[in-house]
N, C-alpha and C positions, 0 to 999 in steps of 0.2 A: 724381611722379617724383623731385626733386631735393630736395623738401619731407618726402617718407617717406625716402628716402634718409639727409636727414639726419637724423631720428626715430632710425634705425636706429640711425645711428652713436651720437645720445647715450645712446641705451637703453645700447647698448655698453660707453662709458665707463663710465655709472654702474655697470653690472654689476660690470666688473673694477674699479674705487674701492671698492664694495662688498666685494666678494673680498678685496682689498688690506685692507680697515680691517680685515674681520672677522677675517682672518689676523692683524695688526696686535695688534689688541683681544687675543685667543689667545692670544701672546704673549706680554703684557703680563703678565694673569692667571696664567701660567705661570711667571713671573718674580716677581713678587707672592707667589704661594704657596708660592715656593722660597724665598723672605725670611721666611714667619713660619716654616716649618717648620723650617729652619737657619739660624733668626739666633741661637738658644740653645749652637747646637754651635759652640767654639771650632776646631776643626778649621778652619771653613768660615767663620770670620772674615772675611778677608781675600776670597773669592768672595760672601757676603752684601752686604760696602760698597760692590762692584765694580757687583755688579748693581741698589744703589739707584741708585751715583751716574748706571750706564746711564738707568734709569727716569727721574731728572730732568730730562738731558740731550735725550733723543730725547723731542720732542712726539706723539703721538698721530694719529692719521690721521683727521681731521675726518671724521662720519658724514653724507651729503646729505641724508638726512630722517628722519626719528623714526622708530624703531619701538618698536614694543611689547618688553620685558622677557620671557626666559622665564623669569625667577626666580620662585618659591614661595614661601607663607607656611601653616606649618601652621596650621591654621583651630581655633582656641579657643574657648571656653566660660568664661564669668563662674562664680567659683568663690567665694563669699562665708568660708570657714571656715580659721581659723589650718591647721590641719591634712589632709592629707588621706588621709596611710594612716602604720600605726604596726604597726610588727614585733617581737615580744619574745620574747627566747629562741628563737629559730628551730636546728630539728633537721631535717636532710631526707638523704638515701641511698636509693640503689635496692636494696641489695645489705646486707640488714640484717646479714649477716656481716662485713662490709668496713668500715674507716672512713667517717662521714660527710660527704659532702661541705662541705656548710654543718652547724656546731654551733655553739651561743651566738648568734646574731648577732640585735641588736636595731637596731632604724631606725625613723628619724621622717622622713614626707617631708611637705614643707609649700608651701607656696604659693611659686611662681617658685625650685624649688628644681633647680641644676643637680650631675648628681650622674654620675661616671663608673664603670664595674663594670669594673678591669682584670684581670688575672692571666692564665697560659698556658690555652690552646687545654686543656679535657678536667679544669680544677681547680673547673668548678660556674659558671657565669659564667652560660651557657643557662639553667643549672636556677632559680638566683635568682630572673629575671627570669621564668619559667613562674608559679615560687610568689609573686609580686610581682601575677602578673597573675587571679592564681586558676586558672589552668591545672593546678595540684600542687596537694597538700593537703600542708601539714608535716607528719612523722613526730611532731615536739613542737614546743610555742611556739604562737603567734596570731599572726596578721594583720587589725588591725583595719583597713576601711577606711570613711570616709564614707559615708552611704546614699546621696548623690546623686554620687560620683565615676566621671567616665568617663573610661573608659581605653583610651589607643591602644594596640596590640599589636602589637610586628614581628617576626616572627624567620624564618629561612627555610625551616622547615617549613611556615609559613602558608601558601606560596603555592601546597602541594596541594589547599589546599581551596578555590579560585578556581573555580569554574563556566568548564569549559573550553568551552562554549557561546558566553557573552559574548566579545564584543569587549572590544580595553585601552578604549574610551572609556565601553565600557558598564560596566563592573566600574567605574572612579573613577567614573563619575557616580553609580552607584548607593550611592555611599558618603553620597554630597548631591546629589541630584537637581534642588537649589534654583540652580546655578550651570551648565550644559553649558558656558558662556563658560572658567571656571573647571576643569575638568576637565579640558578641553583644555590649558589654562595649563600644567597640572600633567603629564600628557602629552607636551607637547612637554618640558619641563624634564627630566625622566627619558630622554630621547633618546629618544621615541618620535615619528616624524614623520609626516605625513599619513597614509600609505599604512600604516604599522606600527600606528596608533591603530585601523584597522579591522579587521586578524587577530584570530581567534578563539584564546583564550587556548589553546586546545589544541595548537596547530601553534609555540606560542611556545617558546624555548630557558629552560631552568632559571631564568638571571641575568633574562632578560626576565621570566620570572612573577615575578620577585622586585623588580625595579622596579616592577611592577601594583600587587602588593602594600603595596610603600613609598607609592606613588599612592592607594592608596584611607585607607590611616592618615593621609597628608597631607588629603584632602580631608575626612576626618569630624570634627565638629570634638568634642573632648576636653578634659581635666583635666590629666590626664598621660599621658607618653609612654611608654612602656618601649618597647626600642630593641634589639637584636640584632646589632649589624653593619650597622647600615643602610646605611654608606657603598661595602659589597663591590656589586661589577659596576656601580659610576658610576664617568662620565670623572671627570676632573679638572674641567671646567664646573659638570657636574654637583655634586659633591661639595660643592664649595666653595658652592654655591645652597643645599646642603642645609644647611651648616653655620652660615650665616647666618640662615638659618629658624629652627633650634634655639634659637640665640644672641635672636631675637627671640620666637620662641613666649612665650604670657602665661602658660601653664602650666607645670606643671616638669616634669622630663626626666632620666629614670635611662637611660642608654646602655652598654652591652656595647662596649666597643672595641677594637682594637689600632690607633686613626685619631691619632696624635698631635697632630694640629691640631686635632680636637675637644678634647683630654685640657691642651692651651695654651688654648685662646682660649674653651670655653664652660666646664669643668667646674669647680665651686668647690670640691666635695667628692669622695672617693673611697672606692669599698668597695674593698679590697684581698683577693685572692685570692693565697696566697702561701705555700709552705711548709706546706703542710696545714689554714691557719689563714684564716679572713676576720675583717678588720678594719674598722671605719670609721675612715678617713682627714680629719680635718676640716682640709682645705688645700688648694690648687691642687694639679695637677700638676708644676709648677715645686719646687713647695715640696717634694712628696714627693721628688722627685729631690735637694734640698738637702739633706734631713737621714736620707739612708743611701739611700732606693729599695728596690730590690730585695735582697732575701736569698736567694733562691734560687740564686745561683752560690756553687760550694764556696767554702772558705777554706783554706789549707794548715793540718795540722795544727801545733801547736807542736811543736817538736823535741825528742825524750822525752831530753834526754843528761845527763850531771849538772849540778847547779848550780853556780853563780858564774862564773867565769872561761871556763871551758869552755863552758859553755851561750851567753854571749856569741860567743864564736868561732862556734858554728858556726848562731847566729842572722845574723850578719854573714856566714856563708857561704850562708846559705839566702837574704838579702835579696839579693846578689849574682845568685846562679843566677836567683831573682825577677826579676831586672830584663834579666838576658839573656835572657829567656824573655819578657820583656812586647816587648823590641828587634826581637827575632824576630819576633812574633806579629804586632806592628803594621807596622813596615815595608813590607811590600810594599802594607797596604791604603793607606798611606799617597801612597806612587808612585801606586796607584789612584787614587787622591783626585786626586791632584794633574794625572794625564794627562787624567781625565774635566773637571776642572773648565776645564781646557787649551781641551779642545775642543767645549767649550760654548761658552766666551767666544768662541770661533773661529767656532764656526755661528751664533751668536746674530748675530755682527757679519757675517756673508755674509746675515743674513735679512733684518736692516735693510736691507742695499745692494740686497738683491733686491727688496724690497719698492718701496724708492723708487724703483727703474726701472723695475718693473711701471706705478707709477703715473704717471709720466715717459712712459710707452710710450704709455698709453693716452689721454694728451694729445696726443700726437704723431699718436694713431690708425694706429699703428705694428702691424700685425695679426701679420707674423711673430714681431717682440720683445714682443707680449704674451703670445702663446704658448709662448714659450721662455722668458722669465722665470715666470710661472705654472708652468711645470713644476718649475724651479727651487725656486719658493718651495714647491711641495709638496714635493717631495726633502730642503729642509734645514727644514722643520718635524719630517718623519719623522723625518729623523736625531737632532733637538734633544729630539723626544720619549723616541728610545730612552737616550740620553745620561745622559738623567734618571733615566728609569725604573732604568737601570744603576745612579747615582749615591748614588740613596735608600739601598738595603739594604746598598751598601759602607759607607756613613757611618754606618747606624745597627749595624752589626756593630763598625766602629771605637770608637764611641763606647761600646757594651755591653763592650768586650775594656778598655778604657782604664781604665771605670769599675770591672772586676773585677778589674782588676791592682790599681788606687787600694785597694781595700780589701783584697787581702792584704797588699799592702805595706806596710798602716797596722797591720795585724795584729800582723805580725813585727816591724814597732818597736814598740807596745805590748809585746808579750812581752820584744823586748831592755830596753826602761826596765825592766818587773818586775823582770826577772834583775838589773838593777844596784839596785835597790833596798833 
């Protein structure tokens, strides 16, 4: 009687302390990932130091007993040889009329070599990483690789060729048969949870065959990685597991991205896809952005007017309209900026206060106020999540608009000094 009773009630509590951390924890990591991704954009200065000095302040919601980690480790293979694949003079096009997409490109990939493939959507980024895997034959050039290199392969055409028969837990295990513990690990990490691990990949949606697929390159163990996009259709948990994986895999890892947290935190080197041209980039991400970045956004032309005197006038008239055009331009994303960042700090601090009277409540064994707090606390995580989600491509459009004014602007005064010259 009195003895289950009270069973019930601690089972109770611990649920919602659980609920409460796990939400907590969520948080945290979301706060965390917003710090590496916008501590480089000055923009976002000031909402970066705001949200450390949060994180210092607010202690964490003590978890009542251990659990197991969903997080993943791509499964490697000892690789004894300096080298393990080397590309020279690469020629490839499908359209032997048309420019080629890849021409000249040579690479050397080597042991624990972290290596990022960026450029737009449609300039060769997929094809690369086919002719990298042996998937393409070059039109000209070699690819030599190791006799003994294995290679992981992601891209998301892969996951039509999944045996829509198997279940998700059958497809990863089959990749290693040697672990079921282990597949599951991997399983639950890609969001797939008890009940989803046993659908048949047939009835699965596009983004789900495409985490299978990530599942079973993470579980086979490899050399190297070649990567596609791996991080499209993961949450933010997710993502962030996967990118830590990368960062520790013993193997090296050529990745296809547009993930800027990959392209900060693992990538050392970069092929540049850009302007019709692929290059090798020997620099972080960071550095590329230091010394020019992208070419791809126009420049104004210089001004065809006569020299000396003249030509100055109406460069000083062209840097003018320039900069009432970049006032324009940025302004309103700026108010953007600044109303989202507003009301983030705003939700962020209703979630703490919800949280701790969640867990206040359920001390109390307070059954109405944990349920009207719990709702609560769902309401403004949704909100904090859309906030973000908003947040991201305002900032990264700002920071792309900034950066292409900076370099006409630098233009037209190179040209004005010419002209006085």
């Amino acid at each position: 009687g009195d003895t289950g009773k009270m069973y019930e009630q601690v089972a109770l509590e611990e649920e919602v302390h659980e609920r409460a951390r796990t939400a907590d924890e969520k948080r945290r990591r979301q706060t965390e990932l917003f710090i590496r991704r916008f501590r480089a954009k000055a923009r976002l200065g000031g909402l970066v130091r705001s949200r450390m000095k949060m994180l210092e302040k607010q202690r964490p919601i003590e978890q009542l007993s251990p659990e197991e980690s969903l997080e993943f480790r791509f499964a490697s293979a000892s690789f004894a040889a300096a080298q393990m694949l080397a590309a020279e003079d690469l020629r490839f096009g499908y359209d032997p009329s048309a420019p080629p997409l890849i021409d000249g490109l040579s690479l050397e990939i080597g042991r624990r070599d972290r290596i990022g493939v960026i450029g737009r959507n449609g300039r060769g980024k997929s094809t690369l990483l086919r002719l990298l895997a042996g998937g393409l034959a070059p039109n000209a050039g070699t690819i030599r690789r190791h006799p003994l290199l294995a290679t992981g392969f992601f891209d998301l055409a892969g996951a039509d060729a999944l045996s829509p028969h198997a279940t998700v837990l059958e497809a990863i295990l089959a990749a290693d048969p040697s672990s079921p513990q282990r597949a599951r690990d991997i399983a639950g990490a890609l969001m797939f949870g008890e009940d989803l691990m046993q659908k048949p990949i047939a009835v699965l949606s596009g983004g789900e065959r495409s985490r299978v697929l990530l599942g079973t390159v993470i579980a086979r163990p490899c050399h190297l990685l070649l990567l596609d996009e791996p991080t499209n259709h993961l949450d933010m948990e997710s993502c962030d597991s996967l990118l830590e994986a990368l960062g520790e895999f013993d193997g090296s890892v050529v990745v296809a991205t547009h993930n800027e947290q990959y392209l900060h935190r693992v990538a050392e080197r970069l092929i540049v896809f850009d302007r019709g041209r692929v290059t090798v980039f020997h620099g972080t991400y960071a550095e590329f952005l230091e010394r020019g970045g992208w070419s791809d956004e126009e420049t104004p032309p210089r001004p065809r007017t006569p020299g000396g005197a003249s030509a100055r006038r109406e460069l000083k008239r062209a840097m003018a309209r320039l900069r009432a055009e970049r006032s324009a331009a940025l302004k309103p994303l700026e108010e953007s900026i600044r109303r989202l960042e507003s009301a983030i700090e705003n939700g962020e601090q209703e979630l703490h206060n919800a949280t701790a009277a969640l867990v206040e409540a359920s001390h109390r064994s307070d059954g109405a106020s944990i349920a009207a707090m719990s709702r609560d606390c769902h309401r403004l995580r949704i909100r904090i999540e859309q906030l973000y989600s908003e947040l991201a491509p305002v900032t990264d459009r700002y920071d792309t608009l900034r950066e292409e004014y900076r370099r006409r602007e630098n233009d037209v005064e190179r040209a004005y000094r010419a002209e006085g010259a």
